[in-house]
Wavefront OBJ file of the C-alpha trace (Angstrom):
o trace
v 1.496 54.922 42.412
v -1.012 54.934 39.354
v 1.763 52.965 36.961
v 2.243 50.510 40.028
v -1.716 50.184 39.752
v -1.462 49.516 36.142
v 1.260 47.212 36.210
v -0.333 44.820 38.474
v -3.273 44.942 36.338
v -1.434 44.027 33.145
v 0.049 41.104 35.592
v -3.354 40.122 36.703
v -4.536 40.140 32.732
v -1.424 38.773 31.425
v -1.105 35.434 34.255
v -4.925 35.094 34.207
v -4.473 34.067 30.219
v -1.361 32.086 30.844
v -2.725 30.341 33.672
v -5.918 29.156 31.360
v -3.283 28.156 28.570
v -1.924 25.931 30.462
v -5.037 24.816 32.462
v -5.819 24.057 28.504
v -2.393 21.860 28.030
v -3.099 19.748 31.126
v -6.697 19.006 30.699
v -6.214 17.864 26.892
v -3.087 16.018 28.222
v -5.107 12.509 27.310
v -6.384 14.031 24.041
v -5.331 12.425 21.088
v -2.242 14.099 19.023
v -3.069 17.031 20.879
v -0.233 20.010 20.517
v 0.320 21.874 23.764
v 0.679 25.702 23.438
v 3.392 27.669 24.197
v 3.108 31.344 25.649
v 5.560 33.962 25.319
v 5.742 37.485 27.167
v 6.887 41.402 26.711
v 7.063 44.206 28.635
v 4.644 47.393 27.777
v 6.316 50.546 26.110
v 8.465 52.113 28.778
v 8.440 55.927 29.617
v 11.548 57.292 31.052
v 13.061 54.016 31.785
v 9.914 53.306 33.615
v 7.866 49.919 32.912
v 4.673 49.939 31.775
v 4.055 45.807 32.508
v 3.388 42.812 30.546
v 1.542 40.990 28.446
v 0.941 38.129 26.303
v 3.823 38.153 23.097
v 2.130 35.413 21.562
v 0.196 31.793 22.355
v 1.629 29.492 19.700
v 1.253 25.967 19.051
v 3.872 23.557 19.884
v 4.519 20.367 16.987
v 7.182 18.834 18.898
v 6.619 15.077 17.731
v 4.481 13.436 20.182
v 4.534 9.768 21.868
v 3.222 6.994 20.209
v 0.875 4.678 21.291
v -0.026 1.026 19.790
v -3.293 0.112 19.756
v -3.976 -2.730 17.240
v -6.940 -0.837 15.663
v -6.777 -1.371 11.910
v -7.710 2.452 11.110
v -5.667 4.366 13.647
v -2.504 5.758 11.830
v 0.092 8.183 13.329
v 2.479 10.659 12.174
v 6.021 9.797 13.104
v 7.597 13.022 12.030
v 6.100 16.140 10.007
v 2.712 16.554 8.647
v -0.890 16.619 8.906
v -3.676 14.829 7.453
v -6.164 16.669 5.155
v -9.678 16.437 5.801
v -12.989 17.584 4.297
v -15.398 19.292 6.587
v -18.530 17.694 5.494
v -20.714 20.854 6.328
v -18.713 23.512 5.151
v -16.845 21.699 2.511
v -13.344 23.928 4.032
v -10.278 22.015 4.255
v -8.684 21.227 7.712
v -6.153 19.940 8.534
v -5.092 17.306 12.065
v -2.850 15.178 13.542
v -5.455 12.546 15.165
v -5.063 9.525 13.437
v -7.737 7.596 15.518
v -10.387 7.056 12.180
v -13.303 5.123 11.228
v -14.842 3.918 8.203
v -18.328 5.789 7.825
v -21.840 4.719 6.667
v -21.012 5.234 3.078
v -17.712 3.235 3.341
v -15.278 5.926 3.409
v -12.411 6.795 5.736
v -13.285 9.440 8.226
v -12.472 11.653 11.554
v -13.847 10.105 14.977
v -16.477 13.411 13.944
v -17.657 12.088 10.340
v -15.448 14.807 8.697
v -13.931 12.816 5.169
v -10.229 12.552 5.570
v -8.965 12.607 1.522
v -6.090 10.872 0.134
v -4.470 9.244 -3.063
v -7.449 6.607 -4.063
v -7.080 3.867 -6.724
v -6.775 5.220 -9.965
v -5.492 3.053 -12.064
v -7.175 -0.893 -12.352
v -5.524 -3.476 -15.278
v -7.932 -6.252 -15.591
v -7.120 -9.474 -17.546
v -10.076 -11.685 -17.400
v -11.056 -14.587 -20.127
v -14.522 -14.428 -19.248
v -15.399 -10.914 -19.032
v -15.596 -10.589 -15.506
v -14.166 -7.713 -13.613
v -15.351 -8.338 -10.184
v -14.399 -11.388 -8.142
v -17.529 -13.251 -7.473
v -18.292 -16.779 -5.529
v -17.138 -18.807 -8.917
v -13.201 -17.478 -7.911
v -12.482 -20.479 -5.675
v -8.971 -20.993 -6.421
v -6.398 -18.538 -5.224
v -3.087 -17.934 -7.427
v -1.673 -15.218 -5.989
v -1.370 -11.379 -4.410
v 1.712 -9.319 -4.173
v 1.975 -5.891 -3.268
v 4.885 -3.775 -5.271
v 5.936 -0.486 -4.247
v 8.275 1.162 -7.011
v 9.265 4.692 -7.617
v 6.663 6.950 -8.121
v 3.726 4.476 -7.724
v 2.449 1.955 -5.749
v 0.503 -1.479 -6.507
v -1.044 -4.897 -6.078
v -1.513 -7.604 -7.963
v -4.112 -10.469 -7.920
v -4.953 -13.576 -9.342
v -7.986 -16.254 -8.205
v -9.242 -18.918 -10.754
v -12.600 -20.622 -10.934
v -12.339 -24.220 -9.922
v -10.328 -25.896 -12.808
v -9.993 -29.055 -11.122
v -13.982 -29.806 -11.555
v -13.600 -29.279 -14.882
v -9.938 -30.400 -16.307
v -10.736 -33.467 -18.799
v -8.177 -34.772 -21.557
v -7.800 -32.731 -24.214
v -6.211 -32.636 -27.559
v -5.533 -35.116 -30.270
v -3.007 -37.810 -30.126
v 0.553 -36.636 -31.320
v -0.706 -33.027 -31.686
v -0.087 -31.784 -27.778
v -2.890 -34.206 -26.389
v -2.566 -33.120 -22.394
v -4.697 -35.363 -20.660
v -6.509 -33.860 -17.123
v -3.568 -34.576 -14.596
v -1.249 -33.103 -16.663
v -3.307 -30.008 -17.389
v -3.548 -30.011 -13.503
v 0.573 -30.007 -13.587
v 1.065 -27.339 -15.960
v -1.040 -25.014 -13.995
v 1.106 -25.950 -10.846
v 3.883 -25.108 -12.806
v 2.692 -21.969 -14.114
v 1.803 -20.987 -10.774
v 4.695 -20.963 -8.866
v 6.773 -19.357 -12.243
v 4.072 -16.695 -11.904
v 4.787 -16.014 -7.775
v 8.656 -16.471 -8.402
v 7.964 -13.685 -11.162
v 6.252 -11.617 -8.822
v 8.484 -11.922 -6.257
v 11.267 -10.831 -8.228
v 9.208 -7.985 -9.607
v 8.423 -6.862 -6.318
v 12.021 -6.563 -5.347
v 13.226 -4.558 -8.535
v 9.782 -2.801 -9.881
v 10.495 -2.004 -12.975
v 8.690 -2.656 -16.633
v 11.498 -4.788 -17.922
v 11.478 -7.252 -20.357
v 9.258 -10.207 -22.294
v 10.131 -13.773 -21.670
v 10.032 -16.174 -24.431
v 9.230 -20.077 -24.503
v 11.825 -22.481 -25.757
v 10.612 -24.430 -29.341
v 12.938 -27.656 -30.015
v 12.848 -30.130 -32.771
v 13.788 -33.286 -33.883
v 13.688 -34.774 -36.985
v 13.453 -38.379 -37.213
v 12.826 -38.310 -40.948
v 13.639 -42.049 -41.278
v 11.451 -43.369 -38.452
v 9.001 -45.462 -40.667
v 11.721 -47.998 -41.807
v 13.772 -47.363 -38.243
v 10.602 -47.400 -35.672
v 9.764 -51.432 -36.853
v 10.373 -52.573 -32.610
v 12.394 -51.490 -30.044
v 11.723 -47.964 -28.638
v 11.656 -44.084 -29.228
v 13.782 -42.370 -26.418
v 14.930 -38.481 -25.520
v 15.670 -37.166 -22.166
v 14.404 -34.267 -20.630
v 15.913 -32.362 -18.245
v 18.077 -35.905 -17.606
v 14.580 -37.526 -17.271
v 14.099 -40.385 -19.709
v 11.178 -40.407 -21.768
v 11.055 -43.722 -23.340
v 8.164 -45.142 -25.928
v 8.161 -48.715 -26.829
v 7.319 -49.961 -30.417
v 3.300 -50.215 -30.490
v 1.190 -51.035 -33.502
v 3.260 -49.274 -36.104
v 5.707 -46.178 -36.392
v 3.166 -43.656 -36.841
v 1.110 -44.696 -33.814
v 4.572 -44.779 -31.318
v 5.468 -41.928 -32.132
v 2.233 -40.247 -31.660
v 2.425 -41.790 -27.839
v 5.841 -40.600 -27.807
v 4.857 -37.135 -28.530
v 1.919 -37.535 -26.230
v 3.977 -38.804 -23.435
v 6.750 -35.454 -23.863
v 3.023 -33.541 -23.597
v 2.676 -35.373 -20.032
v 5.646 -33.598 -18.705
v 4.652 -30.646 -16.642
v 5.341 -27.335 -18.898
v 5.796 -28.855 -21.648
v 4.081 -29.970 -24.903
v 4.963 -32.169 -28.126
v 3.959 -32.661 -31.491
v 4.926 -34.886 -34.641
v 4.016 -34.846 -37.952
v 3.947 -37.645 -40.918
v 7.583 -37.020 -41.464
v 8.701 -37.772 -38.336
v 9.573 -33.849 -37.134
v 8.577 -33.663 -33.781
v 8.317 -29.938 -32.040
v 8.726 -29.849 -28.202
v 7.930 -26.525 -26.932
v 8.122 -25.142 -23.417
v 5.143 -24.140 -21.658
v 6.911 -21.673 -19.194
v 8.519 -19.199 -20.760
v 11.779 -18.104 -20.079
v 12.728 -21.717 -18.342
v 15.900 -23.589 -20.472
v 15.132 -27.153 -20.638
v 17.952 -29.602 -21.336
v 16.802 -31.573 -24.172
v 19.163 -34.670 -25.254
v 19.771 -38.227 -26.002
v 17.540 -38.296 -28.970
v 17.371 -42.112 -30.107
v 15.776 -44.612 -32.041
v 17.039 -47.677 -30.893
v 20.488 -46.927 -31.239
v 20.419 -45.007 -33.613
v 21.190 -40.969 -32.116
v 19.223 -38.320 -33.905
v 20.074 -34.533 -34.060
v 18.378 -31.651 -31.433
v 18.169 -28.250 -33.123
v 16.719 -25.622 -30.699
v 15.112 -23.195 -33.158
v 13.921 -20.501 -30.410
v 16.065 -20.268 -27.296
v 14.465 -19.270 -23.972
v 14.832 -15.542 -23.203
v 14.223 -15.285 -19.088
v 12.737 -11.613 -19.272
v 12.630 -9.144 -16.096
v 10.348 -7.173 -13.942
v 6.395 -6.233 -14.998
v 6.950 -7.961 -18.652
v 8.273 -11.291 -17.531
v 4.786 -11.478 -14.998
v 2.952 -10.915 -17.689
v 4.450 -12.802 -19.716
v 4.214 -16.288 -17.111
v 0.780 -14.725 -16.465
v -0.263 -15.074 -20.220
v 0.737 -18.571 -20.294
v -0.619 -19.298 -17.159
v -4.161 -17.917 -17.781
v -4.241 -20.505 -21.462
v -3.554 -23.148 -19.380
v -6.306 -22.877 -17.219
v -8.330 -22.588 -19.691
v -7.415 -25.805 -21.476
v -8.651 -27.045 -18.496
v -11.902 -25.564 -18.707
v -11.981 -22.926 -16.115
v -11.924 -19.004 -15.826
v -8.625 -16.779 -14.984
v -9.096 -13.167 -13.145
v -6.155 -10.998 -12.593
v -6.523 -7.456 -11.199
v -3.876 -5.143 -10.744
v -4.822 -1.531 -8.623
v -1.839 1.128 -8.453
v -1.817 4.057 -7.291
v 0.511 6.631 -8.873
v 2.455 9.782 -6.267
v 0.280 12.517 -6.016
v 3.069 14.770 -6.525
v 4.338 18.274 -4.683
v 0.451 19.925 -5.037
v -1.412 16.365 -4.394
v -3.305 16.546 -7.310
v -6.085 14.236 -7.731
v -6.681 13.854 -4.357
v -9.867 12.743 -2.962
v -11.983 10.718 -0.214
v -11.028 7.217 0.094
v -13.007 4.243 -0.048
v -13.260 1.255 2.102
v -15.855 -1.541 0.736
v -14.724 -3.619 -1.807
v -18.280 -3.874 -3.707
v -18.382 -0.634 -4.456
v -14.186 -0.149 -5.601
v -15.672 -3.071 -8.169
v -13.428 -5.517 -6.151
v -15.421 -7.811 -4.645
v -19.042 -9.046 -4.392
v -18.011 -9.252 -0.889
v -18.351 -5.875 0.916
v -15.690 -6.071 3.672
v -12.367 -6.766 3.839
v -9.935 -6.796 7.088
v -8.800 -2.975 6.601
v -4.856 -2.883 7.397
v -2.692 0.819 7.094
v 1.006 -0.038 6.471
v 3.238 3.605 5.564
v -0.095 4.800 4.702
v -1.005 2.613 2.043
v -4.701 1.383 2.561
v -5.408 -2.487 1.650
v -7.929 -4.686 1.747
v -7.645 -8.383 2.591
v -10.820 -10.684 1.150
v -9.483 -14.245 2.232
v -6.442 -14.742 0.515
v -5.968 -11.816 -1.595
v -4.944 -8.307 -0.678
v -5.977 -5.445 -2.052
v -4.230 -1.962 -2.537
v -7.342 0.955 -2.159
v -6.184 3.833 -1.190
v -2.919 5.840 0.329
v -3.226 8.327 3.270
v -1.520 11.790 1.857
v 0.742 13.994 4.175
v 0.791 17.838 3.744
v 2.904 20.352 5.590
v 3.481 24.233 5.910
v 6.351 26.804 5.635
v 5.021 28.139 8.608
v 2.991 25.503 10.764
v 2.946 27.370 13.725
v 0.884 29.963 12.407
v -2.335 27.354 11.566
v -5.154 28.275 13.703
v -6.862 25.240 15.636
v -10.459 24.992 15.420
v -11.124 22.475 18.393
v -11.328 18.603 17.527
v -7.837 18.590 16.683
v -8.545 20.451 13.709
v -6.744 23.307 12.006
v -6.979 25.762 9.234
v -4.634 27.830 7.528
v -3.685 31.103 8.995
v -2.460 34.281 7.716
v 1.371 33.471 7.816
v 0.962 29.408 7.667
v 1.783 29.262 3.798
v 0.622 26.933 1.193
v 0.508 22.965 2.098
v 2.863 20.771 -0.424
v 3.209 17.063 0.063
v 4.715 15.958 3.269
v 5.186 11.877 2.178
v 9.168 12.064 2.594
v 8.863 14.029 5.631
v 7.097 11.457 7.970
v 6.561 8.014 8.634
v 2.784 6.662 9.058
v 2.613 3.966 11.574
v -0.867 2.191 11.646
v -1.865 0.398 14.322
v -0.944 3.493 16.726
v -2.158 6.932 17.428
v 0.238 10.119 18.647
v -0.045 11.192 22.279
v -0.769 14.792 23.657
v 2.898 16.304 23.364
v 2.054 17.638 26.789
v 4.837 17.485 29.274
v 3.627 17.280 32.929
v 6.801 18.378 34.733
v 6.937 21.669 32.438
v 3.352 22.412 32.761
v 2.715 21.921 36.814
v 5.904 24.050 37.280
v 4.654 26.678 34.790
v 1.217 26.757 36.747
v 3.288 27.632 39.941
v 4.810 29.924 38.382
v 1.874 31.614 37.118
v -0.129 31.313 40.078
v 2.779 32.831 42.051
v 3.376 35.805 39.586
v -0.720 36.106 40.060
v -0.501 36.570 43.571
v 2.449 38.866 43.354
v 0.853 41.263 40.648
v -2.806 41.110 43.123
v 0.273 42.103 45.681
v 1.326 44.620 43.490
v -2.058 46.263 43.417
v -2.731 45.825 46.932
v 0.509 47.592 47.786
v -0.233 50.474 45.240
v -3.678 51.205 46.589
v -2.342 51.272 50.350
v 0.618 53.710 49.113
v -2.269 55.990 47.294
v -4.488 55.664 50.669
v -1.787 57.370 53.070
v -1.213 59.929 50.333
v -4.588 60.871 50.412
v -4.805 60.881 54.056
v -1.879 63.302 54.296
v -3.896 65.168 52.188
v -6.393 65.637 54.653
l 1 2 3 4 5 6 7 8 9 10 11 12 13 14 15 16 17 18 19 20 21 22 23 24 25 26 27 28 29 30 31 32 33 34 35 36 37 38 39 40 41 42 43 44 45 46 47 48 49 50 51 52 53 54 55 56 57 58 59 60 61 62 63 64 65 66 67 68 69 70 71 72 73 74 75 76 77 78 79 80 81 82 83 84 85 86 87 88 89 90 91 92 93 94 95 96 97 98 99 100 101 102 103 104 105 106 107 108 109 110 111 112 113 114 115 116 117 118 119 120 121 122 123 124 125 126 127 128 129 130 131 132 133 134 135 136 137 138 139 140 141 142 143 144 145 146 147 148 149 150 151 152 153 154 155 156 157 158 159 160 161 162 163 164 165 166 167 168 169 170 171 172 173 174 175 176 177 178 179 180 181 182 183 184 185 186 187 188 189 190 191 192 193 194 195 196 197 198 199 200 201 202 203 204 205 206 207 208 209 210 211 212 213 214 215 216 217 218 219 220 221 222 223 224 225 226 227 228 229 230 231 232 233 234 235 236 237 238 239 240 241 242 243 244 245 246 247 248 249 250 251 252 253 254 255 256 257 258 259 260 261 262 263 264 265 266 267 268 269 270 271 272 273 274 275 276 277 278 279 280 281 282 283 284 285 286 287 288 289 290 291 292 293 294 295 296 297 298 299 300 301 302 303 304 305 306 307 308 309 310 311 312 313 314 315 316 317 318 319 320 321 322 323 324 325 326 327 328 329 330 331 332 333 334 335 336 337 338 339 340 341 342 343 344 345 346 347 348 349 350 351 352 353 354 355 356 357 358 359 360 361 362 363 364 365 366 367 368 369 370 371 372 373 374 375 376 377 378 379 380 381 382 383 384 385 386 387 388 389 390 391 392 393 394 395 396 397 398 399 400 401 402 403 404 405 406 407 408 409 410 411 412 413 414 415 416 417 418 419 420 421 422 423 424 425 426 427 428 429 430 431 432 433 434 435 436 437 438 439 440 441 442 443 444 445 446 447 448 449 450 451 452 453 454 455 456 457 458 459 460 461 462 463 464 465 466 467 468 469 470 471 472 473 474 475 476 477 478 479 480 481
């Protein structure tokens, strides 16, 4: 009658804590990424086949993937899949670990918990900057947007920008007659030219990310060694690209073909020169392009082409900078100022070495002079839009453990590590990070309202227990008497 006691006790005990576990799952049912806890039971030691009762076996937490939920914010980020996020407890400087995805950008501009703990990731580390004025920092004079392109390759991750000042304003004819002369529209045409080479060259970067290979710039010449007793009337001809470019007789030899070498500069990408002998150079302005130079005439009279450096069409990171090189000369023939930055970000590896806080305003990543840009979280890389151009910052890092079940939570959908959790190692291939959305409570309602029942029912039956026990050691005693 004394065991029976006891064992309706240990029911009482053991239900009690279940029933409050699961009260616990159902109230945080709304919280975010929230991990419902499982509880598991054994019976007491038994003595001579006799029970002894129950208890708790273990309350464990349950990472069963979650729901997600899109909400358009630009910081909230969920984990599709395994992993936590790491965060810095700003207090105690310990290093927790959560789920909750739902962050904010604090005072000081960097990423944070809904709680103003630092969440720490893979920030920029690495910045190329090709300026030809010195500047490193886009600034009001950067009117004139080129281009952005984000690469992801293996092992790293990038961006790469380009603005110009306002070259239009200040584009004037340049040069000397017969010696490349380029007068303002046509500088204007070479830098559309270069342009688009340089976002075709991205683009194909971008879809095979490798450092490949220089492009070079196709040099042609021409000799017209007899042009001062030839070039008396009539015209100077060669065709470009099947385009005619004609020069009529004017003045005297020298002088056409001066304006016929100027008007071969005209073309977009390309530029001419002629000397007293009558050798005239045309060299391509866009590297890697193969121009089809024939048709080389005075009058009637046909004149040898001899291509003396052939166009070499490079690939991947050295063919942009190759395009990028010629591009940034010819804006500055036309008197303005070229700023390219480049921000990557290289894998943080199996330990995440390197790892830090991230952050968010561009003045102080030496970006911008302008302090905010439209924050956007794509697969956990962190970017930066200021107008046009887009910005790689910083990349969200993933950890996970041999033994996750075993972390201990703290409350605010935090955990640290516990005694059997294991060391974290980088969790990137194990997950997906969707921004835009936040994870759900894992919280099933069916499971936990039938578990409450159940609870509440093996309550009342262990209260019955005890009940029954004392009313069986009542009559004993009044036997007694």
């Amino acid at each position: 009658m004394i065991s029976g006691l006891w064992n309706g006790v240990t029911g009482l005990n053991t239900f009690e804590r279940a029933l409050n576990t699961q009260s616990n799952n159902v109230t945080n049912s709304n919280t975010i990424a929230h991990k419902k806890d499982d509880v598991s039971f054994e019976d007491l030691m038994y003595q001579s086949r006799y029970g002894n009762g129950v208890q708790i076996q273990n309350v464990e937490k349950n990472f069963q993937q979650g729901n997600l939920k899109v909400t358009n914010n630009t910081l909230d980020v969920a984990i599709d899949g395994q992993g936590f996020f790491i965060v810095n407890d700003v207090k105690t400087g310990e290093t927790l670990y959560t789920r909750a995805g739902n962050f904010k950008m604090g005072t000081d501009g960097t990423l944070q918990t809904a709680y103003g703990d630092k969440i720490y990731g893979n920030p920029t580390t690495f910045s190329s900057i090709v300026s030809t004025d010195g500047t490193q920092t886009y600034n009001n004079n950067y009117t004139k947007f080129i281009a952005t392109e984000p690469i992801n390759g293996v092992g790293f991750s990038r961006t790469i920008n380009a603005k110009a000042t306002d070259y239009t304003l200040t584009a004037v004819d340049t040069g000397v007659s017969g010696q490349g002369f380029k007068s303002s529209s046509a500088l204007l045409n070479d830098i559309r030219e270069l342009s688009a080479e340089y976002n075709v060259q991205l683009d194909l970067y971008s879809a095979n990310p490798v450092d490949g290979t220089s492009s070079t710039s196709q040099v042609t010449q021409v000799s017209f060694s007899d042009f001062s007793t030839e070039l008396t009337s009539g015209y100077v001809e060669i065709y470009i690209n099947n385009d005619s470019i004609k020069q009529p007789f004017e003045t005297d030899a020298q002088t056409t073909m001066n304006l016929f070498a100027d008007k071969i500069s005209n073309v977009a990408g390309m530029s001419a020169t002629v000397d007293s002998s009558g050798l005239l150079t045309i060299s391509s302005l866009i590297p890697g392009r193969d121009n089809r130079i024939t048709g080389a005439a005075i009058n009637s009279n046909g004149y040898g082409i001899n291509e003396i450096v052939s166009p070499v069409s490079g690939t991947g990171y050295a063919a942009v900078n190759s395009v990028r090189d010629a591009l940034r000369d010819a804006i500055v023939a036309a008197g303005g100022e070229f700023l390219e930055v480049t921000n990557t970000i290289n894998d943080a590896g199996p330990t995440l070495a390197g790892i830090g806080e991230l952050q968010l305003k561009l003045d102080d990543l030496n970006i911008s002079e302008n302090v905010f840009g439209v924050l956007s979280i794509e697969d956990g890389l962190i970017y930066a839009k200021d107008q046009d151009n887009k910005f790689l910052i910083g990349k969200l890092e993933t950890v996970t453990f041999q033994n996750p079940e075993s972390l201990e939570p703290k409350g605010e959908t935090l955990y640290t590590i516990g005694k059997d959790t294991g060391d974290p190692y980088n969790a990137d291939n194990l997950n997906t990070l969707t921004g835009g959305s936040i994870e759900l409570s894992n919280t099933n309602f069916s499971e936990s309202l039938v578990d409450l029942m159940v609870y509440q029912r093996a309550f009342e039956a262990s209260s019955k227990s005890v009940t029954t026990s004392d009313e069986f050691l009542r009559t004993a005693i009044e036997m007694k008497k």
